[in-house]
RODO-2510 file (C-alpha; in nm, 4 decimals, decimal comma):
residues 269
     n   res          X          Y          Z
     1     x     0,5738    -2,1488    -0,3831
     2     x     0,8452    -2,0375    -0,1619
     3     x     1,0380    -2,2899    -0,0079
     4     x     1,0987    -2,2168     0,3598
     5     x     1,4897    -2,2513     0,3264
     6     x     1,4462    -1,9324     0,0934
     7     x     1,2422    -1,7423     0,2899
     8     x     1,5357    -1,5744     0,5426
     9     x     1,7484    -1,5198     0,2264
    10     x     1,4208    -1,2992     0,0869
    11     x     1,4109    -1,1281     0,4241
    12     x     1,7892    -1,0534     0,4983
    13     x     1,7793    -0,6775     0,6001
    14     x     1,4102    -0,6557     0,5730
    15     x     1,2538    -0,4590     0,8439
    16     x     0,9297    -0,6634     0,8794
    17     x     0,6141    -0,5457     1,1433
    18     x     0,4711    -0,8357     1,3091
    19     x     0,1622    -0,7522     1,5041
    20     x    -0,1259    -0,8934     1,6946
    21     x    -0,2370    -1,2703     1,6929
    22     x    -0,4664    -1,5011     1,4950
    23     x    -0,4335    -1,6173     1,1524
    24     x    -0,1631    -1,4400     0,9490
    25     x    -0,2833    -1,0975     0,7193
    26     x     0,0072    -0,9812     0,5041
    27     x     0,0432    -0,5936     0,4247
    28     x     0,1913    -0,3894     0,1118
    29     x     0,2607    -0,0686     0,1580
    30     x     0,2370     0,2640    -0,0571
    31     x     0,5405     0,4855    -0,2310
    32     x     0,6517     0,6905     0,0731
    33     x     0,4493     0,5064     0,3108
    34     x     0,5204     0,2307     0,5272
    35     x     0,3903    -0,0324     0,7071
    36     x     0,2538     0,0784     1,0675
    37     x     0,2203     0,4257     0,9078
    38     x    -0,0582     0,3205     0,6232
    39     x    -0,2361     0,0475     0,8444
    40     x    -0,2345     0,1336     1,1788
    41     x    -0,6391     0,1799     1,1830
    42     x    -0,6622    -0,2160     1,0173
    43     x    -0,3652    -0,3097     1,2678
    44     x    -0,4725    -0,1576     1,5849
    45     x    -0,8607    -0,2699     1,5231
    46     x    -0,8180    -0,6111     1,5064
    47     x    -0,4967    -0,7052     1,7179
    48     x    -0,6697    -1,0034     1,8766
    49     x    -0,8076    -1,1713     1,5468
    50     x    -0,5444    -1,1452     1,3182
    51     x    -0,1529    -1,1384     1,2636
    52     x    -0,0686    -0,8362     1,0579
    53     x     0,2524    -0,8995     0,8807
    54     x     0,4257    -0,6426     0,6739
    55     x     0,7840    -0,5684     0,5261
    56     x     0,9441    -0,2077     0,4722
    57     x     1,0468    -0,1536     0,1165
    58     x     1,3690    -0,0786     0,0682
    59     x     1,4877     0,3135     0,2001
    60     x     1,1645     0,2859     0,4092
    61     x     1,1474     0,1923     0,7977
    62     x     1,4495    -0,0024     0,8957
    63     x     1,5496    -0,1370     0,5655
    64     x     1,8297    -0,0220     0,3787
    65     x     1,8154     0,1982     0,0614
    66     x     1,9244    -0,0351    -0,2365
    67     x     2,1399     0,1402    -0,5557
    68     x     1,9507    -0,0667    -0,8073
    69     x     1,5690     0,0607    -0,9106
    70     x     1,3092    -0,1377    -0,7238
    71     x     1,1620    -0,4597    -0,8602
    72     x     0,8361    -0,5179    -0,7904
    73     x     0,7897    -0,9094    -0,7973
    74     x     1,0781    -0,8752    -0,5205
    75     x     0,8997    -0,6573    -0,3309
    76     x     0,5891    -0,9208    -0,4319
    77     x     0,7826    -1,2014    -0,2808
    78     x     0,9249    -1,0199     0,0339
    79     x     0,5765    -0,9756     0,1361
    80     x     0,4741    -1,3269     0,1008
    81     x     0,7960    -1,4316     0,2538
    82     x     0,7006    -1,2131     0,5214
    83     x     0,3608    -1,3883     0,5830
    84     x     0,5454    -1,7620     0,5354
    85     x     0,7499    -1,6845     0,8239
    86     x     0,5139    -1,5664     1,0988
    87     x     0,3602    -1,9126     1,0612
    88     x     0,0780    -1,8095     0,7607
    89     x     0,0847    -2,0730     0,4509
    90     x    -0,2568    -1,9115     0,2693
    91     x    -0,3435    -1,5681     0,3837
    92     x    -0,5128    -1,2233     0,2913
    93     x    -0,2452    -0,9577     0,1189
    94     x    -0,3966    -0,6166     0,2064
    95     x    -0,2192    -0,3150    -0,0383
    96     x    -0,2484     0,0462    -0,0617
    97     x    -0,2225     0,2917    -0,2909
    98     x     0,1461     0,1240    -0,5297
    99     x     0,1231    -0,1572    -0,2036
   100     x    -0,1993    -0,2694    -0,4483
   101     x     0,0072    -0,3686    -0,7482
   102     x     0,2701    -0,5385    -0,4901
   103     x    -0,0374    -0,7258    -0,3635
   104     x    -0,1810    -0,8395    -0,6839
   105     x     0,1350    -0,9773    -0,8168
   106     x     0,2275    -1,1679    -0,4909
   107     x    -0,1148    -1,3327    -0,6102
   108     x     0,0246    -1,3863    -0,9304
   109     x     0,3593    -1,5175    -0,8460
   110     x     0,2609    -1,7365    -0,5110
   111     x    -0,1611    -1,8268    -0,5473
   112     x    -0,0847    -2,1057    -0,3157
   113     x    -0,0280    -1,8590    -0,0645
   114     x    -0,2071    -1,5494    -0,1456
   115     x    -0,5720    -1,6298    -0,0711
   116     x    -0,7603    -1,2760    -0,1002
   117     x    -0,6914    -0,9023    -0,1806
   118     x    -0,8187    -0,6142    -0,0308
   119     x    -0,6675    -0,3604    -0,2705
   120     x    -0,6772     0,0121    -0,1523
   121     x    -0,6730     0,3519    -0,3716
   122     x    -0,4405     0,1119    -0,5750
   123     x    -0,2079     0,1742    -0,8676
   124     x    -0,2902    -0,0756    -1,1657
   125     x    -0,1189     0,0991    -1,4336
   126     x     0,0594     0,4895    -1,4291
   127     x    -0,1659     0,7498    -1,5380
   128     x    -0,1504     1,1026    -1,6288
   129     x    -0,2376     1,1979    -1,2987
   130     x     0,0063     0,9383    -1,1251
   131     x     0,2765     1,0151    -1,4145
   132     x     0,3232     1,3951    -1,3405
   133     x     0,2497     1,3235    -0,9172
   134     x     0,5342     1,0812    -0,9324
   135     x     0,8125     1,3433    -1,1985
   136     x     0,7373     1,6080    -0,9433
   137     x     0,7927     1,4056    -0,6451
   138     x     1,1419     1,3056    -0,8052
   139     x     1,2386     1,6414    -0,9660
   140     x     1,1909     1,8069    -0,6101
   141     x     1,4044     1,5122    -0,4131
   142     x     1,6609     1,5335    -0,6578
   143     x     1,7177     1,8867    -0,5863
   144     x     1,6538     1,8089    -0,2168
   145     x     1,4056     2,0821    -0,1920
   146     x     1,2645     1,9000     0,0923
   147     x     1,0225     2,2050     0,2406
   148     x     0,8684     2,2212    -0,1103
   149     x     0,8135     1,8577    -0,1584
   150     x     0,6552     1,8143     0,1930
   151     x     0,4078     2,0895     0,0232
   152     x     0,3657     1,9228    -0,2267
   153     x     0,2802     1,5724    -0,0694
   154     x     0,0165     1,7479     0,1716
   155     x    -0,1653     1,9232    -0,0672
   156     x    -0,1712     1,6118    -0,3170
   157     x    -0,2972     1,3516    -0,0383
   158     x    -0,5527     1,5579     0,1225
   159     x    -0,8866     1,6320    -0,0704
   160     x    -0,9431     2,0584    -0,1444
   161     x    -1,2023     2,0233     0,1178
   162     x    -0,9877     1,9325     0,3836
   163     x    -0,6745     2,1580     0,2815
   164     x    -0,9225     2,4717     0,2723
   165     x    -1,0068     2,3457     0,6319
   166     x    -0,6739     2,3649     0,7723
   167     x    -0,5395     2,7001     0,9372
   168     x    -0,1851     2,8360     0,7859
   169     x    -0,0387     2,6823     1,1457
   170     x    -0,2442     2,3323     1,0955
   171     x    -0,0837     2,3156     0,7338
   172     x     0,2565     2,3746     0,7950
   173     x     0,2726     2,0715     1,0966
   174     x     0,1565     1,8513     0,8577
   175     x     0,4192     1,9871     0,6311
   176     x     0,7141     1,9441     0,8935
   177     x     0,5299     1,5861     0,9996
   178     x     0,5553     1,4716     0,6166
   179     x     0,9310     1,6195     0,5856
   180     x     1,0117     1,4768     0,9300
   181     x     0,8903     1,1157     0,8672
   182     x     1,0026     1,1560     0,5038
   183     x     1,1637     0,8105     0,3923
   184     x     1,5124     0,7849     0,2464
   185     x     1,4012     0,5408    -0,0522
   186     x     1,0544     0,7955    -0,0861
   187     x     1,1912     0,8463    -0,4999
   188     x     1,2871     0,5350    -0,5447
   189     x     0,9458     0,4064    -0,4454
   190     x     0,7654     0,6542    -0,6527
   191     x     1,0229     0,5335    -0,9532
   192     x     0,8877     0,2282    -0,9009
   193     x     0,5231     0,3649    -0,9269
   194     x     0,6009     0,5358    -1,2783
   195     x     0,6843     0,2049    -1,4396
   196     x     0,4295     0,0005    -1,2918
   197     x     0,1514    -0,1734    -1,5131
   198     x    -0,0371    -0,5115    -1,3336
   199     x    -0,3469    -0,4724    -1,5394
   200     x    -0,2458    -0,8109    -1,7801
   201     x    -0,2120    -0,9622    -1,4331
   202     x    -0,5683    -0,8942    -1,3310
   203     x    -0,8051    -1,1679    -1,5617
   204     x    -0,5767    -1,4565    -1,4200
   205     x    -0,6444    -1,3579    -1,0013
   206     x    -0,8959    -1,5892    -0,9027
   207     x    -0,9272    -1,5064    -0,5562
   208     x    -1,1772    -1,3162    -0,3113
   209     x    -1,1155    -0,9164    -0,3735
   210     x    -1,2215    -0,5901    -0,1897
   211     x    -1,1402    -0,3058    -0,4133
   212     x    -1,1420     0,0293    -0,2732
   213     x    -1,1828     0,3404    -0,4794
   214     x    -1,1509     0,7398    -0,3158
   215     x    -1,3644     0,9604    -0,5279
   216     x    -1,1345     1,3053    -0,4285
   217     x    -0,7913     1,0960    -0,5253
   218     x    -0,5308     1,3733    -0,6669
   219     x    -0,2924     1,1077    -0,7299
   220     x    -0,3955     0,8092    -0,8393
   221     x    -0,7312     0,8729    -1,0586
   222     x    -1,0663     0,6974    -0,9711
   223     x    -1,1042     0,5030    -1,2537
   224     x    -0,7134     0,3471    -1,2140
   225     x    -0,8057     0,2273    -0,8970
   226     x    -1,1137     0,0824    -0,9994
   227     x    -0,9846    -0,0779    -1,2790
   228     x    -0,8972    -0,3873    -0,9942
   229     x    -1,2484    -0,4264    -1,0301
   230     x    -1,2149    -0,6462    -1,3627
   231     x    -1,0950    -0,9093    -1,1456
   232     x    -1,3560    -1,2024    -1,1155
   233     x    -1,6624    -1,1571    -0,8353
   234     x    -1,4281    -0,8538    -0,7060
   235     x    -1,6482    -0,6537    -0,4687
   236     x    -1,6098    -0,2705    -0,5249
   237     x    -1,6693     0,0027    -0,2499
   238     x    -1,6412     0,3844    -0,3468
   239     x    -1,5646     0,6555    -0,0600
   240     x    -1,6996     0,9286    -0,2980
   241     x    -1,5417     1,1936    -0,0557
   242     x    -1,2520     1,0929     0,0354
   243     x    -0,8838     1,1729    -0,0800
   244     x    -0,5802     0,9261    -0,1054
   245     x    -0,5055     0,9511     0,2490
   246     x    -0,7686     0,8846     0,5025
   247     x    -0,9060     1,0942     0,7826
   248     x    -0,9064     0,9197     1,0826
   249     x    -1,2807     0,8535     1,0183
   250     x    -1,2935     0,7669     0,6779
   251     x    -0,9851     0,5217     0,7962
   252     x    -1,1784     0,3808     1,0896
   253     x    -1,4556     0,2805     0,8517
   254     x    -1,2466     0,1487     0,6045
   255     x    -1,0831    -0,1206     0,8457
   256     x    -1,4149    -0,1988     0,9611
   257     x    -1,4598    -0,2847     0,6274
   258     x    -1,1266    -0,4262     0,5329
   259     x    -1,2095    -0,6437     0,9027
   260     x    -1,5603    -0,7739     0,7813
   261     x    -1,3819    -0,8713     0,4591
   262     x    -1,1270    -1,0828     0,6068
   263     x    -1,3918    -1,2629     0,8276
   264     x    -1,5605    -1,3923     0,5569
   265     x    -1,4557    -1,7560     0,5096
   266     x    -1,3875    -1,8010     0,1514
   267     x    -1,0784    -1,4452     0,2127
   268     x    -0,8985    -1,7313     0,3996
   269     x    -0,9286    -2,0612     0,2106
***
């Protein structure tokens, strides 16, 4: 457990979202993401029935870049901190895409907080197909060949479907909207995601999961998201059509899902 007298030292610098009211709902976020920008559909859905908590990982939002590589059971314990201190002592940790891992060992490090998972298109362990997303993502922002990596990004987190949908002028604003909102700490997170391995964490959760799987995911395969599924009574739902990112409908019924979830009574025991 955290002590409280720990938790602002945990938080010093931490941008942290605090939104809505009700009983506290913690958030992880994905490599390059952020909070608002990978749950606004959960957040603004259910702003009157729960308090979505969330922190920025370092080099993302207003938190500071950090020289050292990322650790993950900090980032693990910045998020429970984060629920702690908007007034939550056992609450739901929702993560997305690396934000899954995060999530999974909060649960492992702090199980008298963490009391269920709703674990998103979520990196267990680096694959082949997360291993050569993540060495490209670097290689380009090392180079700072920022046009080609916002290329890169859009036509990795949309399914083939949807890119073939887009006009030339639809594709490159969502290239200058990915290189625009483009985080400074975006290769250090995706570092993070090419070490990352939580599966030996996954036999000892014993809490209430919802694992979602995307059946079009080019970065982080099918089956490595659905290998959260080994964790004990997890439910499983599979979006056979959808990509790593969302559409705004495929999002919309996801936090109705993520939402009936969270009502259930044993997610917040």
């Amino acid at each position: 457990m955290i002590p409280q007298t720990e938790v602002a030292d945990i938080l010093t610098g931490v941008d942290v979202v605090e939104s809505g009211d009700g009983p506290v709902v913690a958030l992880a976020h994905g490599a390059g993401g952020g909070v608002r920008e990978n749950f606004a559909a959960l957040i603004d859905r259910s702003p009157r029935e729960h308090r979505f908590v969330g922190p920025y990982y370092p080099g993302a939002g207003g938190t500071p870049p950090v020289a050292d590589p990322l650790d993950i059971e900090a980032l693990a314990d910045q998020v429970v901190a984060a629920g702690i201190r908007a007034g939550g002592t056992r609450f739901p940790v929702v993560g997305l895409s690396l934000g899954a891992a995060v999530a999974v060992t909060a649960a492992a490090r702090h199980p008298e907080n963490v009391s269920a998972l709703v674990l998103t298109v979520g990196l267990a362990h680096a694959d082949a197909q997360s291993d050569a997303f993540t060495a490209v993502w670097r290689t380009l922002a090392a180079h700072e060949e920022w046009d080609a990596l916002g290329r890169y990004l859009v036509s990795s987190t949309l399914t083939p479907d949807l890119l073939g949908a887009l006009t030339l002028d639809e594709y490159e604003r969502a290239v200058a909207a990915v290189v625009d909102g483009y985080p400074a700490g975006g290769a250090a997170h995706a570092e993070l995601a090419g070490r990352t391995d939580v599966t030996e964490l996954l036999d000892g959760i014993e809490v209430p999961s919802l694992v979602v799987v995307s059946g079009q995911d080019r970065i982080i395969a099918p089956s490595t998201a659905r290998a959260y599924a080994r964790i004990r009574g997890a439910e499983l739902i599979e979006y056979p059509d959808a990509g790593h990112i969302f559409t705004p409908d495929e999002a919309a019924v996801w936090a109705g899902e993520v939402a009936r979830f969270l009502r259930e009574p044993s997610s917040v025991r």
